[in-house]
N, C-alpha and C positions, 0 to 999 in steps of 0.2 A: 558167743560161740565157745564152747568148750575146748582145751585141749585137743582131746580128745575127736571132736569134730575136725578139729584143724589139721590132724597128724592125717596123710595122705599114705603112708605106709604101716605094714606091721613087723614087731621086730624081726620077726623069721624072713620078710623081706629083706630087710634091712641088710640082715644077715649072712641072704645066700648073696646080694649086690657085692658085698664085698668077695665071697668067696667062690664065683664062681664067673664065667666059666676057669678063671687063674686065679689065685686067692690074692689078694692087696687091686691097690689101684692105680701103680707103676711100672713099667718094665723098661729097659734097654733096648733101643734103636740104634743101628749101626748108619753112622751118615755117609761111611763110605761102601762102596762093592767090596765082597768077600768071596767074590768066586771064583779065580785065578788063585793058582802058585803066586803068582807077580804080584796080585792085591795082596797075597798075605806077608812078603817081602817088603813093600812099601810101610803096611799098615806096621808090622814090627818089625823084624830083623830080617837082612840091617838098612831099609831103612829110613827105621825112625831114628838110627842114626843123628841125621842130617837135623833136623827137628831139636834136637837133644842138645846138641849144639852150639844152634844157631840161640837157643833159649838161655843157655849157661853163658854166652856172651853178652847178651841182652835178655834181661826177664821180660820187658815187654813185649818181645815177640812173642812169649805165652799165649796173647791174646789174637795173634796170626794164626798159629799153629796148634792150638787147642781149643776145647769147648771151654776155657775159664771167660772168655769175655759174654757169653749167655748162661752160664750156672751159678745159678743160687742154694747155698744151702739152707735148708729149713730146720733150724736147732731149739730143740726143747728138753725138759728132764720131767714135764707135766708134773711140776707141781702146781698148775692152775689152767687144766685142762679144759679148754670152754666155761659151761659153767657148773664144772663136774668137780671141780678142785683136785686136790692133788691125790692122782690115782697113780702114780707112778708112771717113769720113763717110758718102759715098754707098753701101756696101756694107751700112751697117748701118740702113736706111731700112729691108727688110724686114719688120727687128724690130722698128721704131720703129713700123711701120704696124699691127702687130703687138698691140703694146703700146695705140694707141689704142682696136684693138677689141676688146683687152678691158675697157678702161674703159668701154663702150659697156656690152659685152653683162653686166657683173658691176653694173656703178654702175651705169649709163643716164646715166655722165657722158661729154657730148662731147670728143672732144680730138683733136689736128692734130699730126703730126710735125713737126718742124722739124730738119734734119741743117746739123750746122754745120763747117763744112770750116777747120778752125783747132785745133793742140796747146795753141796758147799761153792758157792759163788765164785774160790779163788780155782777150786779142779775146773769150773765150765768154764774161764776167761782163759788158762791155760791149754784145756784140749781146743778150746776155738782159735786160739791166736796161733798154735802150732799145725793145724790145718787148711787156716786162713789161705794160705798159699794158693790152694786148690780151686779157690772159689771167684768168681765175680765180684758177690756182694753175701753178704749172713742175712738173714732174717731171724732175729730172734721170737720167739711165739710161746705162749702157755706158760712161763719164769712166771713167777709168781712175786709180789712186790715186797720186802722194797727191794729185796735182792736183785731184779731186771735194772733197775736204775743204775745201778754199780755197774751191772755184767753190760749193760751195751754203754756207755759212758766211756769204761778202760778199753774193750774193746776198742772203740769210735778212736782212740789214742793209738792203742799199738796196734791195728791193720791199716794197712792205707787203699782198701777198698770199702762201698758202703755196709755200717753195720745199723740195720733195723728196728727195732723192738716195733712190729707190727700191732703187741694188744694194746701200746703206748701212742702210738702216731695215725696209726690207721683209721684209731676210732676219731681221734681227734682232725685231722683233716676230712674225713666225710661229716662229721660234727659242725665242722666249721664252713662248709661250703652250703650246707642246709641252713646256717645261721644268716651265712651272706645275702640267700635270696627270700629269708623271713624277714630278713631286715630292709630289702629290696620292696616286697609284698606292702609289707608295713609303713614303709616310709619314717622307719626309725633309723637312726644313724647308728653304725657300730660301735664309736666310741663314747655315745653317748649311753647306749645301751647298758643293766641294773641287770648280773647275771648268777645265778644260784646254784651252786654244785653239789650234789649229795653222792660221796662216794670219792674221793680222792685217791685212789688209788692208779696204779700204770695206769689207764688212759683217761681220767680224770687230772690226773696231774699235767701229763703231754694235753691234754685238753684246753687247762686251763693257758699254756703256757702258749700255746697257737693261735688261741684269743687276743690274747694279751698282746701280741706280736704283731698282728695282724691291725692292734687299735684298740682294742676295748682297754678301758683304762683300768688298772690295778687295784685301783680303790674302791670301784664297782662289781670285786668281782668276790662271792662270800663264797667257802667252799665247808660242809657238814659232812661228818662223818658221825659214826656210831654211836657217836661220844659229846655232839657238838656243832657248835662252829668252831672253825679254825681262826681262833682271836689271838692279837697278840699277848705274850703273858705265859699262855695256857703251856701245861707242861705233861698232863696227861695223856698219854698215845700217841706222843710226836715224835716226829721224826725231822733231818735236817731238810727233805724233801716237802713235809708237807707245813714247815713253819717256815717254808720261802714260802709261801701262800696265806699266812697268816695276816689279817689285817684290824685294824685300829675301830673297833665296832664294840656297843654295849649288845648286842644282837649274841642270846647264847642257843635257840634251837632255831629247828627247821622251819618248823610254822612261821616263828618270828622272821626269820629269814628271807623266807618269801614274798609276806608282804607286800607291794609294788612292786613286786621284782618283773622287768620282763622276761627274760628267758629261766627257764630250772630245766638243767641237765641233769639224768640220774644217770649213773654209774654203779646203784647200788645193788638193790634185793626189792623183789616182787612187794608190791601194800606198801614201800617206804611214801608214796605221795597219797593224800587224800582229798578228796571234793572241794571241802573245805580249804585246802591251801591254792587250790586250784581257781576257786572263787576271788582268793583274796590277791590274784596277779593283775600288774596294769591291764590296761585295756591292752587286745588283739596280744594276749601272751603267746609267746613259743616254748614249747615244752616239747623235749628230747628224751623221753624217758626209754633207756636203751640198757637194761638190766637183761640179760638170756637165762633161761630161754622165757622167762615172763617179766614183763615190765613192771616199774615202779605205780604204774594205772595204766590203763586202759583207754585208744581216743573213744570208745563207748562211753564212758564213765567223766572222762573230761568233756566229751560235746554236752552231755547231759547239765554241764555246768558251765559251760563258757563255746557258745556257738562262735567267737571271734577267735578262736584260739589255732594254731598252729600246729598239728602234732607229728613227733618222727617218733616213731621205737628200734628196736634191733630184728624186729621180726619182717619176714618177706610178706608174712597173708596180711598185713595191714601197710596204708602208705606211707611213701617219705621213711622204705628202710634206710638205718644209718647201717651199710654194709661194707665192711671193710675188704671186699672184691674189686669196691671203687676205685682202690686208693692204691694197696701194693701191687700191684701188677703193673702199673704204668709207671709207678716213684720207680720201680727196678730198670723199665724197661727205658728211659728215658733217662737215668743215671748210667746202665751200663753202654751205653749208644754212646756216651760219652766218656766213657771209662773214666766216672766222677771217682773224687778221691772219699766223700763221705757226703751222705742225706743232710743239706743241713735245713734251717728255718725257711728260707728262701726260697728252696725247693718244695717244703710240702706246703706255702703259702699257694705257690704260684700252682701247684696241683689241686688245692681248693677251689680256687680261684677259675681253673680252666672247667671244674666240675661243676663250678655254679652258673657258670655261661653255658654250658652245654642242656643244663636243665632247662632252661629258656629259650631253645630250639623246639622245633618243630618234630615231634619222637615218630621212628619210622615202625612202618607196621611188623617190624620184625619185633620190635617190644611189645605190640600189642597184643601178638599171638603168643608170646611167651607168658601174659598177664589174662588168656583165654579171651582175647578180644577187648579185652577194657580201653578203653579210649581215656588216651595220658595227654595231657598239657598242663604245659606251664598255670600254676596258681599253689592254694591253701594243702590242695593234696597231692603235688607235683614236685617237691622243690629241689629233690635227690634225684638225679640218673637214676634209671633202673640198669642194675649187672648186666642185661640183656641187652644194650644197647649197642650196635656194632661198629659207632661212631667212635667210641671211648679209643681203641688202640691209635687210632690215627690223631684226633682231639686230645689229649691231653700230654702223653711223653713230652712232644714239641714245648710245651708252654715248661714243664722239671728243667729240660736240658737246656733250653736258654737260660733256667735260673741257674743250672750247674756253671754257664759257659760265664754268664753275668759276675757270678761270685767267686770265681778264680777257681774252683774244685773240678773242673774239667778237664782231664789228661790230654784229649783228641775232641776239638767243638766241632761242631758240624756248618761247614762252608755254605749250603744250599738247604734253609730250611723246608720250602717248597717241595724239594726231592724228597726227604726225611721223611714227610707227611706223606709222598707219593709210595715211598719204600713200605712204609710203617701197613698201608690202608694194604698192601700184598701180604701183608704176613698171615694173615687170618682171613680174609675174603678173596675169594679165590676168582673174586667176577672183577676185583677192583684194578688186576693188570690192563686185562681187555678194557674196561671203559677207560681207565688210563685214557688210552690214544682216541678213543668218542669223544669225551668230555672236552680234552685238550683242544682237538678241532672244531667243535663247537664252540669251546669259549671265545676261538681265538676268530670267531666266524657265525656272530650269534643271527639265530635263524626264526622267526614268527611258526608258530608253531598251534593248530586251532583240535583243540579237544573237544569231539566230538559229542561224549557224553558228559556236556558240562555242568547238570546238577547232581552227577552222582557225587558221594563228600570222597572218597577216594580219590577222584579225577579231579576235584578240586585242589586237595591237597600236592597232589603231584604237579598238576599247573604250578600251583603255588610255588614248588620248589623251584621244580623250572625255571620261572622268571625271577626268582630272589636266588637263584645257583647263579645267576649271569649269563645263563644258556639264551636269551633271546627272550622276546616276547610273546608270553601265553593269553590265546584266545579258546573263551569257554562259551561250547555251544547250550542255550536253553533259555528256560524263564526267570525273569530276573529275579522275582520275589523267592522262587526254590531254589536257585543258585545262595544269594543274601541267606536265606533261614539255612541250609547245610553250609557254608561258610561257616556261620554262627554255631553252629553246632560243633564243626570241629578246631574251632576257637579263634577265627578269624573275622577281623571286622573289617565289613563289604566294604566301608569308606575311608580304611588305609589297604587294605591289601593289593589292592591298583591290579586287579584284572580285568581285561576288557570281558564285556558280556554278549555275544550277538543271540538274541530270537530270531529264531527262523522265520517265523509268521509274519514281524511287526518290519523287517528288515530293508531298508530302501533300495538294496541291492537284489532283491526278489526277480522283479522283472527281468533284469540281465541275466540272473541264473537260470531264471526258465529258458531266456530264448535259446539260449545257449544247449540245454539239456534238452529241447524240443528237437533243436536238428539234429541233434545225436540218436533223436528214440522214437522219433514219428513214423518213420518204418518198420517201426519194432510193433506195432499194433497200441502207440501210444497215445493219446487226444493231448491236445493242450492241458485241457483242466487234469487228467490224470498228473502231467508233470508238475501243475504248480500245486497240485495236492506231496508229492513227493517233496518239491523243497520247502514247503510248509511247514510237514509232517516230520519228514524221515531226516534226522539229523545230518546220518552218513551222505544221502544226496547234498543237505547245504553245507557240511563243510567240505565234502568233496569239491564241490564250487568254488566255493575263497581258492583251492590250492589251483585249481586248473585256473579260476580267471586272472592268478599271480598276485591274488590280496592275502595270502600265507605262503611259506614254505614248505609246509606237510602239514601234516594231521596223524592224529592215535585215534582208536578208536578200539571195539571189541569188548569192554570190560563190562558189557549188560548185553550181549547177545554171541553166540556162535559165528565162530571165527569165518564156518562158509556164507554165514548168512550176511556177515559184516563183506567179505568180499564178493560177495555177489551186488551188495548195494554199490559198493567203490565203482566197478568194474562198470555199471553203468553211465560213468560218470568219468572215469579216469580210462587210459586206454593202454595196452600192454607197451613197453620200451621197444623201440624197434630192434629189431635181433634177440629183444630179451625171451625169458622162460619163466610164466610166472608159477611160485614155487616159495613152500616154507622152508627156511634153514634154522634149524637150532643152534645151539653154541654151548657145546659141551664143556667146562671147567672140573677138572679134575686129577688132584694126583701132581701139579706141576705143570700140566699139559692142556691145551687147547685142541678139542675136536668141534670140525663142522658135520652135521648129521643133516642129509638132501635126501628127499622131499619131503617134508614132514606134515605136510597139508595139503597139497592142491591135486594131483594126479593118481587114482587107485589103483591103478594095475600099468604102469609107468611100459609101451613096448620099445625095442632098442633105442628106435630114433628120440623116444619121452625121454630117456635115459642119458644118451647122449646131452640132450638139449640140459638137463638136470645137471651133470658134471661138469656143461660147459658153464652155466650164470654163477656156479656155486663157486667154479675154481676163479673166474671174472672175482665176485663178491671179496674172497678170502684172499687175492692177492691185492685188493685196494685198502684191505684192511692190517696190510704188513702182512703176510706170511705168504711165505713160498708154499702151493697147492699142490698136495698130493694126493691124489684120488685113490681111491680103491674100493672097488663096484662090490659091494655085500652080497652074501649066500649061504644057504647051508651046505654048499659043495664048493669045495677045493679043485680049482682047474680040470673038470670036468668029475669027479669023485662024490659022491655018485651023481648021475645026469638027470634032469628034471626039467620040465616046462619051461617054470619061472628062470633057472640058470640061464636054461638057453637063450633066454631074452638077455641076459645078462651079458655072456660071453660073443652073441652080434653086438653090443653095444661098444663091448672092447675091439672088436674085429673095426668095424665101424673107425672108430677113433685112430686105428691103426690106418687109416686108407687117409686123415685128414693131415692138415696141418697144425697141431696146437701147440702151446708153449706151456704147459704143466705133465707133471709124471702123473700117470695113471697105469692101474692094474686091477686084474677081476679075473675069475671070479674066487671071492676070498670068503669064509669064515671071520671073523673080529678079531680074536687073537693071534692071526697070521700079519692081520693090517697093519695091529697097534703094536707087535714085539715082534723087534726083529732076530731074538734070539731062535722064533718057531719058524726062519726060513732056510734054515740047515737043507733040508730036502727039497728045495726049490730054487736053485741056484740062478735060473734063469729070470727071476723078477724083476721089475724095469725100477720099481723103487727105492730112490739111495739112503731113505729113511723112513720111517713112523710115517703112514697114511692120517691127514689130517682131517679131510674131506671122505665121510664114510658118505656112498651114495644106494640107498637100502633100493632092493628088487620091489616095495610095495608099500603103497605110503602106513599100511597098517604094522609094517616092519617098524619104520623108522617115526612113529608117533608110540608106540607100545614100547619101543628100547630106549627112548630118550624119557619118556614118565618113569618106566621100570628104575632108571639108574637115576633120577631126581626121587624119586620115594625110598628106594634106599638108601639115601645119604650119602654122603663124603663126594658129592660131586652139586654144581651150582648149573643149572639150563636155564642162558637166555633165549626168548625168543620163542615161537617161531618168527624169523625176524623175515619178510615180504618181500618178496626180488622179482623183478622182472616187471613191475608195472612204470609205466613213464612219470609218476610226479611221486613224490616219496610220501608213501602211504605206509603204516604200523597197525596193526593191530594185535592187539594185547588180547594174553587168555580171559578168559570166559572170569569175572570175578577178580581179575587180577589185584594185587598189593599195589600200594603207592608205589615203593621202590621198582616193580615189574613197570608200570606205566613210565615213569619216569625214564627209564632206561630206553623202550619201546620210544618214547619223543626224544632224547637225546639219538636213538640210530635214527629216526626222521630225520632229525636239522643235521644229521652226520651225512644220509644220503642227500639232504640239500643242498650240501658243497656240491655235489658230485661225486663223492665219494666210491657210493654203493650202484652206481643208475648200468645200467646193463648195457648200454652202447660201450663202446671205445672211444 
């Protein structure tokens, strides 16, 4: 494939992304309110005052009282821009700008470009060390070698926060985490391991020196450049950096070099490897050739010669990228949590370390969609995390800042790693608060849980979690031989995975479910043989069964048919909660905030007393789930303004509620941004709510299915659910197709409503 094929944009694209609709790729966020006189007295004079201070008495309150303990700067003067070379300072701001947001969108660490228009090594360690103040941590980027060696070195000396050189460490810890699980694949030992460097330069050197550290032995390790091997002796093109690398060999090229080598890392220029050196590597080589934007060869060109072979590049369209997106965002974000004094060995050991364990999980379909559906596991073309993975903020910091805490560079260690992890998985997923309190009471409360479509490989894989999450035990409904062959396919073997399997058909439990479903439906215009064709056949009737005859605690179901059609089979089989209301509720995440959205499924034209019944399960639901319920009945009319059919059903619902006894605040009939700000109730002084409606209760189930899709297709908000209320045994069913992680979640609120949690009595 071409270049050319491979580039997904054109430059004019390219071009208006950056400039348009604001021209760059950063702007200022104020964390405080700015709309008072009083907020502008606090935010500066006088006071910030107080702040001023409290800081000149103690500099580390800085980190109280300012954004230094989240900002990084990002300092370059490009002279080795990508792999564009030295284009100059202001040229390489793109990247820089670049670089900050992905600190943003990977860590949710802030950070500020800074281009610094100076070659001279001793001007960047002085404007950095005299700004230093300002910062968290430095990220040096694009310095160009061997000058970068020096500037973060004296740096690393004179700040006492961490100072970075990302083109030095970055590459070489995601390098080193894809070496760990080649050397895993392989069954070769790392310090046993024969490894060949071409290209010594910033992350060539940091490359080698991470190896080395980590175990591969010194004497093993030959590094070639332009000119060579790096032997000892040689005097040509050295430096004191790269004759710490030099070693005791008659070996003077590359070719030679290779030889049984197992692993060759390039660092260098596109065609530096050929076929032929490729051939002459031990058996099952690893080759890392990670040259931008074209590699040292091609794994086209290497399979062609070595089918055992291992390959990573720097590129995303091909696997096992070595992408250093992997690596700074969590080393920052897991050094500054601990307000570590400096990055050192230990720490980017134990951040390879956590990224090579992470490769050997189970990859959630949020990578998959990002990689257009490719189906990723652990093996030959697996061995690097993909960027995409939304595990990584929570998975890795943890494993840096015990290294920070371990090795004495920790200002502030963290008491409760547990929590950290719990903190960390909120900063970027905005569903991981709410499951928070699911997960926790499941674990602490594990519940049999029977998936109803159990050969589809999605519904497997979620099983799978389930029960290897510690949620309880998962049971998968179908046949066993297409259960086993999807298992296999999405990379699990039937004879360790340890999920139980029921067939409906072959099932010794058959008879007791029919008798049971006959006197349920014999009046219904049902024969015998009709029913035992249903728990045969129709999955939903037999795991419906397991839950009612108390051999599971719930069931998911939904992800291969229509959510009416899945509840019309339950409903045959399971029967409504006494006092309950059955009824979809979504789970709005967004912005900070949790909203519940009622009825999202069951009732089309909901009249007062539907309505009632809807606000009562919903606000039941949402206060067993921690929050205080406050209702607020949807409309496109404002307390009669203008007046309408559907309102008026509305406003008997609130009248209604006003004649009852309940214990949650409700009000109606409202527009959305009357509910959710309470800034737009100026004009309405009489409202019963003492805060933000939590509980939007829509006038028509086509309202509240059309505005929770609406705001899940435009982004920046996460909808679980429609999550099931109101029937008596805790039943889930999942969207039409849904993702692992959607299923998953969908059987975590089952065994959440199997406590009792969620169940519609009192």
């Amino acid at each position: 494939m071409s270049d050319a094929e491979k580039k997904t944009f054109t430059d004019e694209e390219a071009l208006n992304f950056h400039r348009y609709p604001t021209p760059g790729k950063i702007g200022v966020v104020a964390t405080k309110p700015m709309a008072t006189q009083r907020d502008l007295s606090l935010a500066y004079s006088p006071g910030v005052a107080v702040p001023v201070h409290a800081i000149a008495k103690d500099p580390d309150a800085a980190y109280d009282y300012t954004s230094k303990g989240n900002l990084v700067a990002v300092i370059s003067n490009g002279t080795a821009i990508l792999g564009l070379g030295d284009l100059g300072a202001l040229a390489s701001k793109p990247v820089m700008e670049g670089k900050s947001v992905l600190f943003k969108r990977f860590g949710d660490v802030d950070s500020i470009d800074i281009e610094i228009s100076s070659k001279d090594a001793d001007e960047i360690i002085t404007v950095v060390k005299n700004i230093g103040v300002t910062f968290g941590g430095i990220n040096l980027e694009d310095i160009k070698s061997p000058e970068c060696f020096r500037i973060e070195t004296e740096l690393q000396e004179l700040l006492d926060i961490p100072v970075f050189h990302d083109d030095q460490h970055g590459t070489a810890i995601i390098c080193a985490a894809g070496l760990i699980n080649a050397c895993h694949i392989t069954g070769k030992q790392i310090q046993d391991v024969k490894v060949v460097l071409n290209g010594p330069g910033a992350a060539g050197i940091a490359s080698m020196e991470l190896i080395k550290a980590m175990g591969v032995r010194p004497e093993n390790v030959i590094a070639v450049d332009s000119k060579g091997v790096l032997y000892q002796g040689r005097t040509e093109g050295m430096n004191q950096w790269k004759s710490a690398h030099a070693v005791d060999t008659p070996l003077r090229t590359l070719a030679e070099a290779v030889k049984g080598a197992d692993v060759l890392l390039g660092l260098s220029a596109k065609g530096a490897f050929t076929p032929e050196m490729i051939a002459s590597m031990a058996p099952n080589p690893v080759i890392f050739a990670m040259a931008n934007p074209d590699p040292e060869i091609t794994p086209e060109e290497v399979h062609k010669v070595r089918k055992d072979a291992i390959m990573g590049t720097g590129r995303s369209d091909y696997p096992n990228q070595v992408n250093n997106v992997l690596g700074f965002p969590y080393i920052f974000r897991g050094a500054l949590d601990v307000r570590a004094r400096r990055v050192n060995h230990e720490m980017k050991i134990a951040c390879a370390n956590a990224l090579a364990m992470l490769a050997r999980e189970d990859v959630p379909d949020e990578v998959a969609a990002a990689y257009h559906g490719r189906q990723l596991k652990f093996g030959p073309q697996y061995i690097i995390p993909s960027a995409f993975d939304p595990r990584l903020i929570w998975y890795v910091p943890p494993f840096v800042a015990q290294a920070a805490m371990d090795t004495g560079v920790a200002r502030r260690p963290i008491a409760d790693m547990d929590a950290y992890r719990a903190s960390l998985a909120q900063r970027l997923d905005p569903t991981a608060g709410f499951l928070q309190k699911i997960s926790g009471a499941v674990l602490a409360n594990p519940k049999t849980i029977v998936f109803a479509e159990g050969e589809d490989p999605s519904v497997i894989r979620a099983a799978y979690a389930y029960q290897t999450g510690g949620f309880g035990k998962a049971i998968l409904c179908g046949r066993e031989n297409l259960v086993h062959e999807n298992m296999r396919v999405v990379g699990l073997d039937p004879a360790t995975a340890g999920l139980e399997i029921h067939n409906a058909r072959l099932s010794d439990r058959n008879p007791d479910y029919v008798d049971y479903l006959y006197k349920r439906l014999q009046r219904q215009g049902y024969l015998k043989r009709d029913v035992q064709r249903l728990i045969n056949q129709d999955r939903n009737s037999f795991a419906a069964s397991m839950v009612t005859l108390g051999e599971a605690d719930g069931m998911v179901t939904g992800v291969t048919r229509s959510f009416d059609q899945a509840l019309e089979e339950v409903l045959r089989v399971v029967d409504p909660a006494p006092g309950g209301r059955i009824m979809g509720m979504s789970v709005v995440l967004a912005k900070g905030r949790t909203v519940f959205v009622a009825d999202t499924n069951v009732t089309e034209l909901p009249d007062a007393d539907e309505l009632v019944e809807i606000a009562c399960e919903a606000a039941r639901a949402v206060k067993r789930l921690g929050f205080k319920p406050r209702v607020a009945f949807m409309s496109y009319s404002t307390f009669g303004n203008p007046m309408g059919e559907r309102s008026d059903k509305v406003r008997e619902a609130v009248a209604m509620l006003d004649e009852m006894d309940v214990d949650f605040e409700y009000e109606g009939e409202m527009p959305p941004e009357l509910a959710l700000d309470p800034e737009k109730r100026a004009n309405y002084p009489f409202m019963r709510l003492t805060d933000s409606a939590n509980i939007l209760v829509m006038p028509a189930i086509h309202s509240a299915s059309i505005a929770t899709k609406l705001v899940q297709s435009l982004g920046g908000a996460t909808v679980i659910g429609p999550v099931l209320l109101g029937l008596g045994k805790p039943v889930q069913i999942a969207p039409l197709s849904a993702s692992v992680s959607k299923i998953l979640n969908m059987a975590m609120m089952a065994a959440y409503e199997g406590a009792g949690d969620l169940s519609a009595a009192e």
